[in-house]
VEXMI-312415 format. One record per residue: residue in one letter; chain; x, y, z of N, C-alpha, C in turn; residue number from 1. Coordinates in steps of 0.02 Angstrom, whole numbers, plus 50000, padded with zeros to 5 digits. Each point is the difference from the previous one (the first is absolute). Layout:
<sites>
<site res="a" chain="A" n_u="X" n_v="Y" n_w="Z" ca_u="X" ca_v="Y" ca_w="Z" c_u="X" c_v="Y" c_w="Z" n="NUM"/>
...
</sites>
This chain:
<sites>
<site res="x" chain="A" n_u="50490" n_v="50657" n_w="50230" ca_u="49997" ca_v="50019" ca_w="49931" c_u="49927" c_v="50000" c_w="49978" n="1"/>
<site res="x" chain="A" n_u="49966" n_v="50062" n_w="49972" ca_u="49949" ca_v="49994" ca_w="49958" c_u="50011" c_v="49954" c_w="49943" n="2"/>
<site res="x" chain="A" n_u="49932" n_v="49961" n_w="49988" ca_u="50006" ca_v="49996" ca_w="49953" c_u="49984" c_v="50015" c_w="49941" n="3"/>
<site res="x" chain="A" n_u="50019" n_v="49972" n_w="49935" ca_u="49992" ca_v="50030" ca_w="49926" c_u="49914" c_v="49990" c_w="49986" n="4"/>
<site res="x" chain="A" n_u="49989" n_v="50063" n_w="49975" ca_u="49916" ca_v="49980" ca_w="49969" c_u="49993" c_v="49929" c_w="49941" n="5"/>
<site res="x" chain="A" n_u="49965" n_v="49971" n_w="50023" ca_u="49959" ca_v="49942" ca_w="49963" c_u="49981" c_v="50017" c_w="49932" n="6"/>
<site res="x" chain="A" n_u="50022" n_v="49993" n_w="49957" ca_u="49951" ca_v="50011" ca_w="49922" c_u="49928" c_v="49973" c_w="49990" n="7"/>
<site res="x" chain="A" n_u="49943" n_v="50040" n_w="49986" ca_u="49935" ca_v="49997" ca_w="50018" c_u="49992" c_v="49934" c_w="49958" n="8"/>
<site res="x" chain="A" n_u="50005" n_v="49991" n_w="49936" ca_u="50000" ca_v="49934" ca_w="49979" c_u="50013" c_v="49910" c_w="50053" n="9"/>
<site res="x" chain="A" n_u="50056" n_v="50028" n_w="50016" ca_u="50022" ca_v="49955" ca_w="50047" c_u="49959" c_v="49999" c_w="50068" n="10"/>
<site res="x" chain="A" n_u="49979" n_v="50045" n_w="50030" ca_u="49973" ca_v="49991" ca_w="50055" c_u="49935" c_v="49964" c_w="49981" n="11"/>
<site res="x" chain="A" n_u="49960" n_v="50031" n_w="49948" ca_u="49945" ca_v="49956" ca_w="49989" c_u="50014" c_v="49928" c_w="49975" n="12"/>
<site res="x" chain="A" n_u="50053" n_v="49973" n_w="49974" ca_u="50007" ca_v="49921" ca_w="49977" c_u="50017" c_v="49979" c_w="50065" n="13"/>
<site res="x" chain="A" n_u="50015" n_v="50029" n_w="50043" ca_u="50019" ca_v="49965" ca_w="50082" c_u="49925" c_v="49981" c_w="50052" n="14"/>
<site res="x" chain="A" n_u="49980" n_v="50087" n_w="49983" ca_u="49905" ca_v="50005" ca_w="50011" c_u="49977" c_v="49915" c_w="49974" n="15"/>
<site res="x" chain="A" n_u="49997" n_v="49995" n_w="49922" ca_u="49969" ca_v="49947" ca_w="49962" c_u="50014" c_v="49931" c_w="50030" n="16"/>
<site res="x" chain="A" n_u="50064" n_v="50011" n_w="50007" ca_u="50018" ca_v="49912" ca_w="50010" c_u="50014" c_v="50012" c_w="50084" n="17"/>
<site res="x" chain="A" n_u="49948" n_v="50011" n_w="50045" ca_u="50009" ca_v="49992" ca_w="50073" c_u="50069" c_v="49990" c_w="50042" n="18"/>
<site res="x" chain="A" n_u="50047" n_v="50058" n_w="49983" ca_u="50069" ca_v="49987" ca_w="50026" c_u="50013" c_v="50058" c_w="50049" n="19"/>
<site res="x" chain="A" n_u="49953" n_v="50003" n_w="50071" ca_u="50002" ca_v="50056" ca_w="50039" c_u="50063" c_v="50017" c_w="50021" n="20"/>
<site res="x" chain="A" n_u="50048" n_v="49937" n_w="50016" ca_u="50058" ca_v="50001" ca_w="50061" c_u="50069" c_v="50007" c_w="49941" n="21"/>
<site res="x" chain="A" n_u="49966" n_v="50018" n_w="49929" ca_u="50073" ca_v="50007" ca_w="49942" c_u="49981" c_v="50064" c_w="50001" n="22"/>
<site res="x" chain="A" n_u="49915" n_v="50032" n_w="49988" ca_u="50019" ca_v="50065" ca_w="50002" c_u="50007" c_v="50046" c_w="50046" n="23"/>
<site res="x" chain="A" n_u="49983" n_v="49979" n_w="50064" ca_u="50040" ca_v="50035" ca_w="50031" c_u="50066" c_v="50007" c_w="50013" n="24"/>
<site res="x" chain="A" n_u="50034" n_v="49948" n_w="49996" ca_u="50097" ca_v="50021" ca_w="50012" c_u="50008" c_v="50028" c_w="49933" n="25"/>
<site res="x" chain="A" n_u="49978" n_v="49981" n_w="49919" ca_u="50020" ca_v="50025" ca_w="49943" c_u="50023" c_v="50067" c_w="49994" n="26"/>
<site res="x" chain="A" n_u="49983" n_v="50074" n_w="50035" ca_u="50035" ca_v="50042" ca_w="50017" c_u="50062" c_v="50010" c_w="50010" n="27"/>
<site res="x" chain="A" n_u="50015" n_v="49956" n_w="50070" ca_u="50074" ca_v="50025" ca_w="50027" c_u="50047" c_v="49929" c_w="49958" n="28"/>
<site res="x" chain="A" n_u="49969" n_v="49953" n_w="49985" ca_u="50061" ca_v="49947" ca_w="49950" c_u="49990" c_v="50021" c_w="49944" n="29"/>
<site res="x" chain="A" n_u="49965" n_v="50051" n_w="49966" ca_u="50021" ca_v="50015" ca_w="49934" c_u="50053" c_v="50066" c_w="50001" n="30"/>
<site res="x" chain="A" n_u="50010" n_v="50047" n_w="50079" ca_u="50014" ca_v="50038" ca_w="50007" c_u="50082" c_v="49970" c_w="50012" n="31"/>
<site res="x" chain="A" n_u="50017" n_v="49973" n_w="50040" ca_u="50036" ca_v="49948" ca_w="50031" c_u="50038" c_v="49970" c_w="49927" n="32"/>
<site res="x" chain="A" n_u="49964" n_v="49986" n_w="49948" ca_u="50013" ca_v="49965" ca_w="49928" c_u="50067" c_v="50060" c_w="49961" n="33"/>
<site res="x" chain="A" n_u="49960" n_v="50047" n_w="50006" ca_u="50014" ca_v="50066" ca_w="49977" c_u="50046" c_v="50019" c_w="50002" n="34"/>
<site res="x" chain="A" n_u="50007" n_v="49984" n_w="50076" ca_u="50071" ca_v="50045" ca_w="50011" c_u="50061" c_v="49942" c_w="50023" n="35"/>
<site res="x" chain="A" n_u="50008" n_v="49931" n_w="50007" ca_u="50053" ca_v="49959" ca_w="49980" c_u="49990" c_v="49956" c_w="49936" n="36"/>
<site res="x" chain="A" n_u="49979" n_v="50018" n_w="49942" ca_u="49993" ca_v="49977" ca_w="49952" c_u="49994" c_v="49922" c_w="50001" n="37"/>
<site res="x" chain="A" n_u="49936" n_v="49962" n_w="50022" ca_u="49994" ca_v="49935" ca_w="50009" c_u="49978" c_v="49985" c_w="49935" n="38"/>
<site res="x" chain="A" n_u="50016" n_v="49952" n_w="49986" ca_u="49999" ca_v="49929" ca_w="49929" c_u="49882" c_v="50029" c_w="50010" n="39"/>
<site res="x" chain="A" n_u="49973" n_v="49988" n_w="49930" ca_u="49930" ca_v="49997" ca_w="50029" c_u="49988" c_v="49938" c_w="49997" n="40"/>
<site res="x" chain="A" n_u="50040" n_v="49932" n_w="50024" ca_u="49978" ca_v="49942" ca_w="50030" c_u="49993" c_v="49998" c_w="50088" n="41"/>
<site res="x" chain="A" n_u="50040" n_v="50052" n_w="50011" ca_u="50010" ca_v="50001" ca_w="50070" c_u="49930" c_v="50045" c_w="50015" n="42"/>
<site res="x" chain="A" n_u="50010" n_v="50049" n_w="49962" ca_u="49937" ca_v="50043" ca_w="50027" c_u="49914" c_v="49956" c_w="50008" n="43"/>
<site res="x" chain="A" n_u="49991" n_v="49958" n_w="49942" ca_u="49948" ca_v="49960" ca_w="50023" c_u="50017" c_v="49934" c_w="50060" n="44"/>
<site res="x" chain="A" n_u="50044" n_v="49973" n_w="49998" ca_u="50007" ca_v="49964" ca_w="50039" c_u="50000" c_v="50036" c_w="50078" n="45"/>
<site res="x" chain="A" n_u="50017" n_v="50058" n_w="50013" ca_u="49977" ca_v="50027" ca_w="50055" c_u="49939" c_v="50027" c_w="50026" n="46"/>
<site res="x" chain="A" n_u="49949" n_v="50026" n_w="49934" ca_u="49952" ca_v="50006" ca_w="50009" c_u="49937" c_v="49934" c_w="50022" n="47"/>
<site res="x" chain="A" n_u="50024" n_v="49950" n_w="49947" ca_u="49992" ca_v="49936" ca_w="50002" c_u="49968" c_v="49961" c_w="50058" n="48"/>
<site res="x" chain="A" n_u="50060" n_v="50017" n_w="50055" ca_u="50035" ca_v="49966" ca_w="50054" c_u="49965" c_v="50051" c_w="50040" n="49"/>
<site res="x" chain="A" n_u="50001" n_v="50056" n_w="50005" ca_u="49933" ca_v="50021" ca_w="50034" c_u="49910" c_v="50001" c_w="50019" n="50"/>
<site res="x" chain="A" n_u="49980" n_v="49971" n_w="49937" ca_u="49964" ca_v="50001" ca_w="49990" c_u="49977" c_v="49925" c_w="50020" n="51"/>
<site res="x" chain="A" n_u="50057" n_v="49956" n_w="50009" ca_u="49997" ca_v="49916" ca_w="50026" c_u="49987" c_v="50016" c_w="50079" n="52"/>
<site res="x" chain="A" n_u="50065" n_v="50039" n_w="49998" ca_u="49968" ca_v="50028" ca_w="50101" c_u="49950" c_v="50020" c_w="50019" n="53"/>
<site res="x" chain="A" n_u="49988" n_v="50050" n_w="49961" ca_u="49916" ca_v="50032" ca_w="50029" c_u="49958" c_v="49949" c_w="49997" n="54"/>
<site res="x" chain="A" n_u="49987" n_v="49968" n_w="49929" ca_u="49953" ca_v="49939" ca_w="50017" c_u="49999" c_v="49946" c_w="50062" n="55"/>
<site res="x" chain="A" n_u="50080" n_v="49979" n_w="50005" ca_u="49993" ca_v="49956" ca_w="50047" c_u="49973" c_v="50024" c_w="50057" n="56"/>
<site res="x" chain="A" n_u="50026" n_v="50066" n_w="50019" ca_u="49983" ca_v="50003" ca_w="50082" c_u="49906" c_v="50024" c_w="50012" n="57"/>
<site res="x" chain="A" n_u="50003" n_v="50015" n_w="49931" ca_u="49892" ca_v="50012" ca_w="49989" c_u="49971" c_v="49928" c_w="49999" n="58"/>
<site res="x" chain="A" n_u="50043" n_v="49969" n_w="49991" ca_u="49972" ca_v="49919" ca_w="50006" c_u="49985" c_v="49981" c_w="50064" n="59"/>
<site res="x" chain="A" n_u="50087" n_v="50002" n_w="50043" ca_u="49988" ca_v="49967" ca_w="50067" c_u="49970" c_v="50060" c_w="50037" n="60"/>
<site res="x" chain="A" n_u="49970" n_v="50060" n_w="49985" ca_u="49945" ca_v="50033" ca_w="50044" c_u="49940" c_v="49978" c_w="49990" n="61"/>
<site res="x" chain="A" n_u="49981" n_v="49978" n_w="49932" ca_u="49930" ca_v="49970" ca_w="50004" c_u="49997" c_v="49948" c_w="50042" n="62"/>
<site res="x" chain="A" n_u="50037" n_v="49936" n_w="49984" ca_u="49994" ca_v="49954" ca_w="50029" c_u="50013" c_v="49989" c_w="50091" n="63"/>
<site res="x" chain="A" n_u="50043" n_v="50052" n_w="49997" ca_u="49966" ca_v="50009" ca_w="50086" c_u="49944" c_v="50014" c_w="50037" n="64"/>
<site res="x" chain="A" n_u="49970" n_v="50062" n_w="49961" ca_u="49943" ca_v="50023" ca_w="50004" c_u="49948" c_v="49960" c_w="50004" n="65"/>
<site res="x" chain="A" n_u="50008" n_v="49955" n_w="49929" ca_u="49948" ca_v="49941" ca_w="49993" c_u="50004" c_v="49932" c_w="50081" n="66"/>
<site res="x" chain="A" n_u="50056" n_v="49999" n_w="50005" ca_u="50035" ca_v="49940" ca_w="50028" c_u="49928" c_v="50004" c_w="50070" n="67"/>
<site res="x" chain="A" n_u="49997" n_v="50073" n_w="50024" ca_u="49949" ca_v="50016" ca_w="50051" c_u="50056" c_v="49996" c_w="50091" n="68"/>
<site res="x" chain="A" n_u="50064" n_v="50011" n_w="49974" ca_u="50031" ca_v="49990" ca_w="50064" c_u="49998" c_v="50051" c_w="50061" n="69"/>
<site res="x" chain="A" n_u="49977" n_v="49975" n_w="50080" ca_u="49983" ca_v="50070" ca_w="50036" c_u="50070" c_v="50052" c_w="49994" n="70"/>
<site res="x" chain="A" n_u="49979" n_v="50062" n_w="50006" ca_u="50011" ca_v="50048" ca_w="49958" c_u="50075" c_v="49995" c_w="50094" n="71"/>
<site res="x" chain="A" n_u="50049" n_v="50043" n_w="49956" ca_u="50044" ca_v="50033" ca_w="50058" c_u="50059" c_v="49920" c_w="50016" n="72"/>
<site res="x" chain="A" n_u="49985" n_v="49940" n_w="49957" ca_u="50052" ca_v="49937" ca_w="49988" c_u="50037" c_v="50025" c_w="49972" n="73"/>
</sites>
């Protein structure tokens, strides 16, 4: 499924407040929103919850990186 265009407003308050890994899925879960008519508690809580993932796993890549472990472990 494509997803639904982003409202330019919105993309820039996402821009503003550093939420790379909400705006990128925000497309296909607002698209996804759209078309089974989700509650808009669900719709942030999924965006939410993405945006917890992306961070986490940008976390444990730094800290590997940093960690200095030989490469190919």
């Amino acid at each position: 499924m494509t997803g639904a265009a982003v409202p330019a407003e919105l993309e820039t308050l996402m821009r503003r407040m550093r939420l790379p890994y909400l705006r990128k899925a925000a497309p296909d879960v607002l698209a996804t929103a759209r078309a089974q008519r989700w509650d808009p508690a669900e719709v942030l809580r999924v965006l939410l919850a993405e945006e917890v993932t992306g961070r986490d796993a940008a976390t444990r890549r730094m800290r590997r990186r940093a960690a200095g472990f030989p490469s190919g472990k």
